[in-house]
ROKOL-424746 format. One record per residue: residue number from 1; x, y, z of N, C-alpha, C in turn. Coordinates in steps of 0.001 Angstrom, whole numbers, plus 500000, padded with zeros to 6 digits. Layout:
NUM; X; Y; Z; X; Y; Z; X; Y; Z
...
This chain:
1; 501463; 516046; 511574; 501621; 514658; 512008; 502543; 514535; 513222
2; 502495; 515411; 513704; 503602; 515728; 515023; 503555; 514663; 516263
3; 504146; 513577; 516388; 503661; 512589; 517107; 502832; 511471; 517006
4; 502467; 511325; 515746; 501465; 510200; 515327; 502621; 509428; 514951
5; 501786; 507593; 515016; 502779; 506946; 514457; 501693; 506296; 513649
6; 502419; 505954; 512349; 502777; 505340; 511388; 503175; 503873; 511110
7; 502208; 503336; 510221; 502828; 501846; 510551; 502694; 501565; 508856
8; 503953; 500940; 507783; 503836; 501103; 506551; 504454; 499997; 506228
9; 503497; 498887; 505975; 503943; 497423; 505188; 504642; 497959; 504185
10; 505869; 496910; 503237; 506594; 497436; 502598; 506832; 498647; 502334
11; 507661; 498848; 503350; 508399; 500228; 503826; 509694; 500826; 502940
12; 510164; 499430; 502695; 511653; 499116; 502471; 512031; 500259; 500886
13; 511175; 500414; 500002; 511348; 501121; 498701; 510162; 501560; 498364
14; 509937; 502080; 496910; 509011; 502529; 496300; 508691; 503571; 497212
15; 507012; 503362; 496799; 506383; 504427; 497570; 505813; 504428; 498717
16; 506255; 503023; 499579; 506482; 502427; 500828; 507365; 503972; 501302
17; 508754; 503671; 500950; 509443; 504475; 501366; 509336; 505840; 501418
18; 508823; 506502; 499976; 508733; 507546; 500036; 507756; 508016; 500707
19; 506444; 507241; 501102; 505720; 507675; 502037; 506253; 508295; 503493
20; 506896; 506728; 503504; 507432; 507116; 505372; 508372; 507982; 505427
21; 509329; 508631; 504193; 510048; 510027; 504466; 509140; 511626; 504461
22; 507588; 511166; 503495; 507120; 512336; 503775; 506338; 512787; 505410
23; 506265; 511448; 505770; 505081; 511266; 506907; 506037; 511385; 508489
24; 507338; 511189; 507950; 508808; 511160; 508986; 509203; 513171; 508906
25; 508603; 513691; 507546; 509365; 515114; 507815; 508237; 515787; 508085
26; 506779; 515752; 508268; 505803; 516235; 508472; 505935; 516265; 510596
27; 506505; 515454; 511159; 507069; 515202; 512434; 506553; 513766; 513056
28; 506202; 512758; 512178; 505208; 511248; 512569; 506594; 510067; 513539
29; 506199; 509300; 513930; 507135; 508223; 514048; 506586; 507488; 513122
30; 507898; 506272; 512049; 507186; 505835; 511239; 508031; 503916; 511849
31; 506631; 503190; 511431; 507772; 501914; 511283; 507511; 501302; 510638
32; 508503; 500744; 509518; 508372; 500138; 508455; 508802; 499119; 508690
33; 508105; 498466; 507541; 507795; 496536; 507617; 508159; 496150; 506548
34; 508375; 495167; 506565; 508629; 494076; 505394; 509626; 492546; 506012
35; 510050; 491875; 504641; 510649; 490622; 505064; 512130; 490916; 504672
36; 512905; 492181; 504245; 514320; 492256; 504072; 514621; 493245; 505394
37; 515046; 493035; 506409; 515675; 493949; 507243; 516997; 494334; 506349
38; 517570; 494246; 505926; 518636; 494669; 504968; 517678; 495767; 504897
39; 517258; 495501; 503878; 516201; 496423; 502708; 515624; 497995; 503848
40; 515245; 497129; 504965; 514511; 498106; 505726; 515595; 499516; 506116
41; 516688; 498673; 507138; 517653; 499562; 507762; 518459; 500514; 506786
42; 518695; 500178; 505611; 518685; 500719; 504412; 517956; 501823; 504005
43; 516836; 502110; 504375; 516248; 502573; 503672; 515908; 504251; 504659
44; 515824; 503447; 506071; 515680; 504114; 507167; 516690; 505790; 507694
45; 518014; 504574; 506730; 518814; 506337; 506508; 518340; 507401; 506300
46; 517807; 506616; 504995; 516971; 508143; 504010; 515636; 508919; 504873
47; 514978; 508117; 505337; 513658; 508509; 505920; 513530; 509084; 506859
48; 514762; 508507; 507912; 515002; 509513; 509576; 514739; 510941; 509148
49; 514181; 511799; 510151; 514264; 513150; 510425; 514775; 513307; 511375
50; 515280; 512780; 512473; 515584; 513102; 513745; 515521; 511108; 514566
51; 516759; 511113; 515502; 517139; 510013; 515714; 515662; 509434; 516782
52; 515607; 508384; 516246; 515102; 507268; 517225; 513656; 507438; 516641
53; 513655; 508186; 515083; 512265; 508274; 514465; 511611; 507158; 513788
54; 512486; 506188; 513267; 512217; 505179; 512356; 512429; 503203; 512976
55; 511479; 502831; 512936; 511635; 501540; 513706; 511525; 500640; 512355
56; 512154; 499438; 512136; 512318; 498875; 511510; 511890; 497394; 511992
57; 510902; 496613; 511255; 510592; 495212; 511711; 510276; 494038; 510484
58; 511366; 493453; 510508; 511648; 492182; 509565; 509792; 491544; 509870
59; 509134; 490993; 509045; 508131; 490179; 509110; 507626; 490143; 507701
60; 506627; 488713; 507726; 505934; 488598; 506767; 504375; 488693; 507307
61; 503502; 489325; 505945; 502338; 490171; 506399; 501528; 488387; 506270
62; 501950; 487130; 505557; 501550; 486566; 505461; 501438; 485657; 506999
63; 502118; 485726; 507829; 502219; 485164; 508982; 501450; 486278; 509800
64; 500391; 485770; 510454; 499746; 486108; 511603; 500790; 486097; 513222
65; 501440; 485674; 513505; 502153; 485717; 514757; 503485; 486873; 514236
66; 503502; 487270; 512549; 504736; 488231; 512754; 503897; 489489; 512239
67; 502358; 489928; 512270; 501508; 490659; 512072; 501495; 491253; 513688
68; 501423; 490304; 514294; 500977; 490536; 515800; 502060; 491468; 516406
69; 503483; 490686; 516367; 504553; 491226; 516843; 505085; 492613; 516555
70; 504813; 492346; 514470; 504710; 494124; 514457; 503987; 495091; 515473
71; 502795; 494907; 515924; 501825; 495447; 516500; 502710; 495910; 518115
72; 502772; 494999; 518651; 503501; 494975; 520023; 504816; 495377; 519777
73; 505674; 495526; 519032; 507132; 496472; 519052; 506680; 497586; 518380
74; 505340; 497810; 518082; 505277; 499371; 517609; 505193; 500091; 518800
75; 504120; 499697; 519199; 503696; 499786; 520572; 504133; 499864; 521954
76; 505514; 498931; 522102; 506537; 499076; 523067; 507496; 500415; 523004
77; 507552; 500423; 521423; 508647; 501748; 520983; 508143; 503180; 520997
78; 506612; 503272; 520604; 506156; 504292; 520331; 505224; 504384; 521343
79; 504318; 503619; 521964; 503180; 503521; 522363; 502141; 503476; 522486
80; 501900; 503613; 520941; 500305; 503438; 520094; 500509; 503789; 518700
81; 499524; 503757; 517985; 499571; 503518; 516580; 498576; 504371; 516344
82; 498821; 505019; 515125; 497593; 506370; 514561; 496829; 506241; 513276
83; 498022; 505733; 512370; 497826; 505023; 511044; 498178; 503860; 510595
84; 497791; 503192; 509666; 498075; 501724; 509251; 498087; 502034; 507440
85; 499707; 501828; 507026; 499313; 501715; 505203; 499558; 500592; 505069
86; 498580; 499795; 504357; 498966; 498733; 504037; 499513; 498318; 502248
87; 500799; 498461; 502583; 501549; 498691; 501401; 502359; 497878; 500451
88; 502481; 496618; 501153; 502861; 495578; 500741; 501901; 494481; 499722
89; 503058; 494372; 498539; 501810; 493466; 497530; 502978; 492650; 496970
90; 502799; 492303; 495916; 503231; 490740; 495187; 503000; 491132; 493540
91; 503493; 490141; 492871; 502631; 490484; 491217; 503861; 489975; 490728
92; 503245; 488945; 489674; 504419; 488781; 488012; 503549; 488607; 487012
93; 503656; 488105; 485868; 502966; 488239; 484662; 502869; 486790; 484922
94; 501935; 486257; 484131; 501681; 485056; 483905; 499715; 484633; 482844
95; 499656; 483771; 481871; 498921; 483657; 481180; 497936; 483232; 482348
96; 496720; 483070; 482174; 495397; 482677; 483175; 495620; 481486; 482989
97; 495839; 480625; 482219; 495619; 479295; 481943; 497008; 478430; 482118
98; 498097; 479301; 482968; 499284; 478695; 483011; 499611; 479185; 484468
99; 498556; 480087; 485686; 499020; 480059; 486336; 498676; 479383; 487300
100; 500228; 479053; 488004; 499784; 477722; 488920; 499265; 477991; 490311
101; 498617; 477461; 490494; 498007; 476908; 492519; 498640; 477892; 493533
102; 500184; 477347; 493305; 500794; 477836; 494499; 501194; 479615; 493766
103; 501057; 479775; 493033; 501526; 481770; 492158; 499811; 481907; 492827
104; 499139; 481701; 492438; 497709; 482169; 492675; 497846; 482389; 494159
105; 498240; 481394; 495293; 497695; 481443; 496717; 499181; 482847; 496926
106; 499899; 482628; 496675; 501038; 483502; 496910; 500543; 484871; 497126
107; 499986; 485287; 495548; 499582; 486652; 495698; 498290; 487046; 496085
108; 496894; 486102; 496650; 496438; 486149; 497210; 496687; 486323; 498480
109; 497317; 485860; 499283; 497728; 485784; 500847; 498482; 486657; 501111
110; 498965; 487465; 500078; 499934; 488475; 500616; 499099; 490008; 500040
111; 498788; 489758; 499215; 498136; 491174; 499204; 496450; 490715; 499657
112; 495699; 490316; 499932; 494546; 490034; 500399; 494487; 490007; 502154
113; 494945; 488797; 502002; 495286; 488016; 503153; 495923; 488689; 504366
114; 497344; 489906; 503920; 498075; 490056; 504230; 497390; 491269; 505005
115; 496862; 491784; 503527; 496422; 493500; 504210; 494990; 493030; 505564
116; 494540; 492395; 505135; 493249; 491987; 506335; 494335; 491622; 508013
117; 495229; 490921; 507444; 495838; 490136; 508530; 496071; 491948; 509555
118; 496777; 492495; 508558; 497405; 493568; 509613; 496660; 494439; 509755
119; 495143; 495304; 509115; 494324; 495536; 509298; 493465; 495098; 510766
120; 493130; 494077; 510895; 492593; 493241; 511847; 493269; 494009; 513387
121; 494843; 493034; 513059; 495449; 493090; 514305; 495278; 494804; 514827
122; 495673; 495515; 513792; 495848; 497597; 514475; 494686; 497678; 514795
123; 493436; 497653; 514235; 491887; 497348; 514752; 491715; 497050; 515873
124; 492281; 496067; 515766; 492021; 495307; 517262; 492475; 496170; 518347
125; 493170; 496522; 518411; 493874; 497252; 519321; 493903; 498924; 519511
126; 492994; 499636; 518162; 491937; 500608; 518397; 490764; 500345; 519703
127; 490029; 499296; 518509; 488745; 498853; 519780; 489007; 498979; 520857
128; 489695; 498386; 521653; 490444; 497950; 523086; 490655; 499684; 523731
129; 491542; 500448; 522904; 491832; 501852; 523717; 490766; 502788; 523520
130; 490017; 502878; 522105; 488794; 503777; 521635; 489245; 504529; 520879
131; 490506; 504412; 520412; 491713; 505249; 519748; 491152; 505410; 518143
132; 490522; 505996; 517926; 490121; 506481; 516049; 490953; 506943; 515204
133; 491498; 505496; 514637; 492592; 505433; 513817; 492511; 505644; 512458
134; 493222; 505393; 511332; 492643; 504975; 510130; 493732; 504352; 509414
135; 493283; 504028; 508401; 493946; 502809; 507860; 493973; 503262; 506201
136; 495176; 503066; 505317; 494634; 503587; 503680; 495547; 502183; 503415
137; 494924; 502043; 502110; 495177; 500595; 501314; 495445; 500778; 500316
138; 496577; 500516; 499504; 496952; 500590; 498446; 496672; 499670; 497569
139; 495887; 499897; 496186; 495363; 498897; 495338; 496159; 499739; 493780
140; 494801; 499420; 493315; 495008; 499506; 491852; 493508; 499593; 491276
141; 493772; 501146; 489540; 492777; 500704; 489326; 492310; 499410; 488135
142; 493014; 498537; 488055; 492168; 497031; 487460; 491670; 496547; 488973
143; 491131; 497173; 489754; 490571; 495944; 490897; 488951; 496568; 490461
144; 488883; 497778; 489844; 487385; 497744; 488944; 487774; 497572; 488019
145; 488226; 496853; 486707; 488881; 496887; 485662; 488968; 495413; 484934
146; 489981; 495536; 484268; 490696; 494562; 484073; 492315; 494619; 483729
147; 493010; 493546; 483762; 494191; 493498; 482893; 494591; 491961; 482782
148; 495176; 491600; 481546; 495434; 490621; 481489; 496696; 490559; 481608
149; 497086; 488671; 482228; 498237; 488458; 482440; 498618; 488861; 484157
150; 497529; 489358; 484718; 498050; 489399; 486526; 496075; 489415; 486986
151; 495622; 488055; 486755; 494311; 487984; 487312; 494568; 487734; 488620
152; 495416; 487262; 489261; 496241; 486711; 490683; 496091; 488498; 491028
153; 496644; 489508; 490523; 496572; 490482; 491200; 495506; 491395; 491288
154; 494635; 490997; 490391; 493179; 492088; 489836; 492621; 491356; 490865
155; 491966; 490054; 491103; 490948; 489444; 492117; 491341; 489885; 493290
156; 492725; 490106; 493635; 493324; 490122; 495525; 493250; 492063; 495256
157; 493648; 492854; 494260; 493261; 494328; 494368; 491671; 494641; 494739
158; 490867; 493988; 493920; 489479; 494247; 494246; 488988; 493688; 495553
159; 489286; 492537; 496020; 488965; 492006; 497276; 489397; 493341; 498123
160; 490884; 493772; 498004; 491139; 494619; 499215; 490229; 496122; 498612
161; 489921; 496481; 497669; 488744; 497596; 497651; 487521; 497097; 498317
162; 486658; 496021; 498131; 485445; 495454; 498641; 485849; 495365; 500066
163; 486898; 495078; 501027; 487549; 495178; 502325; 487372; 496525; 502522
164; 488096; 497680; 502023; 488340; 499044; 502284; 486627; 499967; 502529
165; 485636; 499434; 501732; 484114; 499510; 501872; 483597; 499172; 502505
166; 483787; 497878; 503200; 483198; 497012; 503714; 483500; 498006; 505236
167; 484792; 498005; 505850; 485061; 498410; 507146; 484833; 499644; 507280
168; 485173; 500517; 506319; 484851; 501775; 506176; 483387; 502026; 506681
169; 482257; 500935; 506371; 481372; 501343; 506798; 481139; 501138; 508043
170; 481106; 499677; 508351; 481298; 498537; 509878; 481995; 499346; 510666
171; 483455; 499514; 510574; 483715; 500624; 511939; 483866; 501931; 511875
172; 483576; 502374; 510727; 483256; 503966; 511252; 482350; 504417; 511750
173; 481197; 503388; 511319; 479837; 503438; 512491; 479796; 503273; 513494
174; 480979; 501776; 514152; 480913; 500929; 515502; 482028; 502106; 516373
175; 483137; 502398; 515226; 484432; 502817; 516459; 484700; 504316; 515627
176; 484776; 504903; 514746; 484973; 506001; 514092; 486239; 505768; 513473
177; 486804; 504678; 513178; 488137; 504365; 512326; 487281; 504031; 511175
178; 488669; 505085; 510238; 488651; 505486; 508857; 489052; 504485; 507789
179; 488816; 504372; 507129; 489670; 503201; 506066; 489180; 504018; 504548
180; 490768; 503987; 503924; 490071; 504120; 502567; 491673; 504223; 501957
181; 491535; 504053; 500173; 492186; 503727; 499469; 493065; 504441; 498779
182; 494262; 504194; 497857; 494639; 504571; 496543; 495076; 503913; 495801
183; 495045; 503952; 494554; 494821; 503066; 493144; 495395; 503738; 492461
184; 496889; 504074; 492780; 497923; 504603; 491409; 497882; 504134; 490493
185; 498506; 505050; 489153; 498441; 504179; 488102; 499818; 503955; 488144
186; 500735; 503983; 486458; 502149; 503705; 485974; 503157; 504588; 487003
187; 503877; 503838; 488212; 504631; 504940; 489063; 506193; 504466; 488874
188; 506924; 505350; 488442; 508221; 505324; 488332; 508834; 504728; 489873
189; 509546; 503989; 489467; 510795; 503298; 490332; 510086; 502266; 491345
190; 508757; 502005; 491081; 508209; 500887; 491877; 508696; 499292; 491363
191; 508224; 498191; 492022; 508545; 496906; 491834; 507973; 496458; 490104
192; 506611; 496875; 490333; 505751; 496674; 489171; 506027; 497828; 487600
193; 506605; 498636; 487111; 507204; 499603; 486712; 508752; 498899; 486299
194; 509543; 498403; 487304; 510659; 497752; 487396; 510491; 496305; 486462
195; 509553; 495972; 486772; 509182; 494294; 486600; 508844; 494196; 484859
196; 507810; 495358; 485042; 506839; 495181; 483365; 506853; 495852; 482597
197; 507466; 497114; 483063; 508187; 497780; 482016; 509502; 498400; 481908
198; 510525; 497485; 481727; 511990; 497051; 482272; 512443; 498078; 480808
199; 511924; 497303; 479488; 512530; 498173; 478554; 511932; 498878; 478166
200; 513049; 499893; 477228; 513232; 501122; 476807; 511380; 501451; 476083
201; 511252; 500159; 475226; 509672; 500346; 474358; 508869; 500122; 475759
202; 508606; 499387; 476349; 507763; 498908; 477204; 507445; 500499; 477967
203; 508480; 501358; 478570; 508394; 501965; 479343; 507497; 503587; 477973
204; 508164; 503343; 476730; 507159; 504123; 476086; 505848; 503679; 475987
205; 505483; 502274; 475894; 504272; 502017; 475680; 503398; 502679; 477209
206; 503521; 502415; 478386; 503953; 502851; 479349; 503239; 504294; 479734
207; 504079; 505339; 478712; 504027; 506428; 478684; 502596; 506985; 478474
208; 502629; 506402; 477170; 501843; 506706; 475716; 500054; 506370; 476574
209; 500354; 505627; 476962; 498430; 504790; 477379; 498515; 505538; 478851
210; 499096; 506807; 478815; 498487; 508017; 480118; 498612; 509208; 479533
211; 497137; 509509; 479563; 496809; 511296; 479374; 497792; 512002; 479090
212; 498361; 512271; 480208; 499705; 513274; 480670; 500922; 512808; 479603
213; 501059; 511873; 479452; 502139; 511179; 478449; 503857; 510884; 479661
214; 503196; 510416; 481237; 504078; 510506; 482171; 504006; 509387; 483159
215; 505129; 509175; 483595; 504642; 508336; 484793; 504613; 508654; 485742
216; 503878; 508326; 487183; 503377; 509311; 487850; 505018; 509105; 489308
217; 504945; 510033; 490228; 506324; 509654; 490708; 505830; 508699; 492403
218; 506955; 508567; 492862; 506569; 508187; 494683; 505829; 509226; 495185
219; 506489; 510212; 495128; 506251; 511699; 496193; 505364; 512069; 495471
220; 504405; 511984; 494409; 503024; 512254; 494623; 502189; 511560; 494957
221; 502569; 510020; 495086; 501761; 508880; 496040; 501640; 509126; 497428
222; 502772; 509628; 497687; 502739; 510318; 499160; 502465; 511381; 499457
223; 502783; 512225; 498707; 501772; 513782; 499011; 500200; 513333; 499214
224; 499552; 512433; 498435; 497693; 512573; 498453; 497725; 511736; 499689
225; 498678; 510477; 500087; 498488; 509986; 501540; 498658; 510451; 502932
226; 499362; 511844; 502851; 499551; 512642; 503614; 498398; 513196; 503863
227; 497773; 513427; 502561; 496698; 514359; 502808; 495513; 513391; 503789
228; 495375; 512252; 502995; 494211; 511685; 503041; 494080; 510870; 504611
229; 495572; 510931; 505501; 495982; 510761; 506980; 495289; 511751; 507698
230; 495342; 513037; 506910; 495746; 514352; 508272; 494510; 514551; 508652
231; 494311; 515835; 508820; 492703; 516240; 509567; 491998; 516882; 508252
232; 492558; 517673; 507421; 492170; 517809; 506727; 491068; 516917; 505371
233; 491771; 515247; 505815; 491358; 514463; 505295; 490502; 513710; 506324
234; 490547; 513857; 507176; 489382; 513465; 508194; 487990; 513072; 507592
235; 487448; 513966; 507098; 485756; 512910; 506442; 486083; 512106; 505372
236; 487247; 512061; 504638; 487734; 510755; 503969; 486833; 509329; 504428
237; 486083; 508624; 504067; 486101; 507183; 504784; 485288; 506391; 502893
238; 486018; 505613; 503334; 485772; 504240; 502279; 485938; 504658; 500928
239; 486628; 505310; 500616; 486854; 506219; 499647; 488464; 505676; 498824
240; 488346; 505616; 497356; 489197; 505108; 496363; 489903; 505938; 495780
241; 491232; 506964; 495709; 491276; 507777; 495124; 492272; 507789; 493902
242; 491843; 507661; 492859; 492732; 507943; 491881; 493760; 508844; 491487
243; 494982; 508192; 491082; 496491; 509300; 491082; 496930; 508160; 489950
244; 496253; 508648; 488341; 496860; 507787; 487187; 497185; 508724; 486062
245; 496742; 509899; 486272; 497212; 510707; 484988; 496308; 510246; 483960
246; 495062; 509602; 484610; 493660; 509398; 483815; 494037; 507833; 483099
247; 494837; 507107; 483178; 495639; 505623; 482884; 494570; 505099; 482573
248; 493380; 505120; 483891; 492271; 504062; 483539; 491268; 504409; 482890
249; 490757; 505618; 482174; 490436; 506288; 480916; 490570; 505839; 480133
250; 491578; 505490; 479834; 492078; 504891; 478266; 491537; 503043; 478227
251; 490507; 502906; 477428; 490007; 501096; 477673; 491123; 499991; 476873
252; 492577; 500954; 476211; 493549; 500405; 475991; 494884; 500038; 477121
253; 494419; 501023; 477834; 495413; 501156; 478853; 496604; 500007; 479706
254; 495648; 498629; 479936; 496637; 497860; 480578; 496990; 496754; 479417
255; 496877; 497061; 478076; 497423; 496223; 477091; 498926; 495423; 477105
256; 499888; 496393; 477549; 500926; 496635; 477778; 501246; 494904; 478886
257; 500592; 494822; 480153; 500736; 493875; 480737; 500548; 492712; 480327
258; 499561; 492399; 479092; 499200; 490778; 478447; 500485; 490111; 477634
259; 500604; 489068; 478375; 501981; 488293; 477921; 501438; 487417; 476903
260; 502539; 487671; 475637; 502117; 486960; 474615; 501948; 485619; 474756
């Protein structure tokens, strides 16, 4: 990755982060996004390999004019763009029949909305140079599935798989940019992990409804995105890849998330 840059919506933690430290020691420029610059510059410690590697840009993926701007300070700093993760999502628990208008548009627009928004804009700006980029999207597998208690997040996961297909085909035909997915399952120290399975039982139940009897870590979310960037992963296109320790095997599996 010696010179490629890197562009990784929620950058700031998880496997945001741990991405952009594997994709930062492989030799990439990386710049991470999100809406906490705290969070970001923070994080950037850890991820540097060498000074002036890591760019940091406060925005929301939900705003189109701070989608754009990412684009143009990547671009000013680095001078083009190689990859696009779109890594940033949303999610709380909530019954179907209690969740409201504005929770529904929330996590629609930010993981739907959001990933198209910044999708679009790096696209755009492939087309324009001829530059054959690619793009990986982070979902989930309930976006073929189900789970109850986050339909707000199953409808906006599957939209961005039906997106990841959709372009995958449209411009790898029109421009030769790549698009394609991953759909972790239970990953230690993420938002969602943090959120839903806070306690001690939760995090066994957790355990128990994966094969392996484990949760899976960052740095193997980022090892298969490494892969699925490089050349090696090159005929990759529109492609979903599972890293659950077989999670979605089990037709008990997202029990755990349904709020009483």
């Amino acid at each position: 990755m010696n010179g490629q840059t890197i562009i990784i919506t929620g950058g700031g933690g998880g496997m945001g982060s741990a991405m952009a430290k594997r994709f930062a020691h492989a030799g990439a420029n990386i710049v991470i996004a999100g809406r906490s610059l705290e969070t970001l510059e923070k994080a950037k410690t850890d991820i540097e390999h060498h000074e002036n590697q890591v760019l940091c840009v406060q925005m929301d993926v939900r705003k189109i004019e701070d989608v754009n701007r990412m684009v143009e300070e990547t671009l000013a700093t680095f001078g083009k763009i190689d990859h696009l993760v779109n890594n940033a999502a949303g999610n709380f628990l909530v019954n179907a029949e209690d969740l409201s208008v504005n929770g529904w548009n929330a996590i629609i627009d930010i993981v739907l909305n959001g990933t198209f928004y910044c999708t679009q804009a790096v696209a755009k700006e492939w087309i324009k140079t001829g530059h054959k980029g690619s793009i990986l999207n982070m979902i989930a597998t309930y976006a073929w599935g189900a789970a109850p208690g986050i339909v707000h997040s199953v409808v906006a996961k599957a939209g961005v798989l039906g997106m990841t297909r959709t372009l995958a085909v449209e411009w790898g035909n029109k421009y030769g940019i790549r698009v394609n997915a991953i759909a972790p399952g239970p990953i230690e120290g993420t938002g969602s992990t943090d959120r839903f399975r806070g306690t001690e039982d939760a995090v066994a139940k957790a355990k128990n409804s994966v094969p392996l009897k484990r949760l899976g870590s960052p740095n193997e979310v980022a090892g298969l995105a490494a892969f699925m960037l490089s050349e090696e992963g090159s005929y990759l296109n529109g492609e979903c890849i599972t890293l659950d320790g077989g999670h979605h095997l089990n037709t008990q599996a997202f029990n755990y998330f349904a709020k009483k």
